[in-house]
N, C-alpha and C positions, 0 to 999 in steps of 0.2 A: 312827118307829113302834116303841113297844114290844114287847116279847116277853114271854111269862109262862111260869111256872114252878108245877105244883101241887106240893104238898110236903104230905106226908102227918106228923103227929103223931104222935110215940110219946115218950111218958113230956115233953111240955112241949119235947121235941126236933123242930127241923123236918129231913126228908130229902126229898130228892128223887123225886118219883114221874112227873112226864111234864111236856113241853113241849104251849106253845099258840102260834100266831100272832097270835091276837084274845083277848081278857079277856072276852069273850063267849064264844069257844073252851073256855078254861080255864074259866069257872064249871060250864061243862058237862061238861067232863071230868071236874071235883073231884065237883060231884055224882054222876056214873055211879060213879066209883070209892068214893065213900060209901056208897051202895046196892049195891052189889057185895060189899063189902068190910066195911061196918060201920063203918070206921076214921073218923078225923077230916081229911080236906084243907083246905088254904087254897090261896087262887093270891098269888102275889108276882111282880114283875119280875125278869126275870133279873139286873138291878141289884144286887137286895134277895138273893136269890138264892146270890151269889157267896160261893164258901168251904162250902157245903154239901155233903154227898154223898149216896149210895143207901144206905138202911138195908143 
């Protein structure tokens, strides 16, 4: 079972913003934090993930 990872965009750069247990989890979270926020999120696997950090 995968794990997901939202990461948030700044400047074409991905950081770290919250963990998900389901890719259904994460779309949701990316959205809440989009409308919250304004900003840009994606979800990725924590695979994909690796070597990133928190703005």
């Amino acid at each position: 079972m995968n794990r997901y990872v939202i990461c948030q965009i700044i400047n074409e750069t991905k950081y770290l913003a919250a963990y998900a247990e389901t890719k259904k989890e994460a779309i949701e979270k990316a959205e809440l934090l989009g409308l919250r926020t304004g900003e840009r999120y994606i979800v990725i696997t924590v695979e994909e993930a690796e070597g990133l950090q928190y703005p």
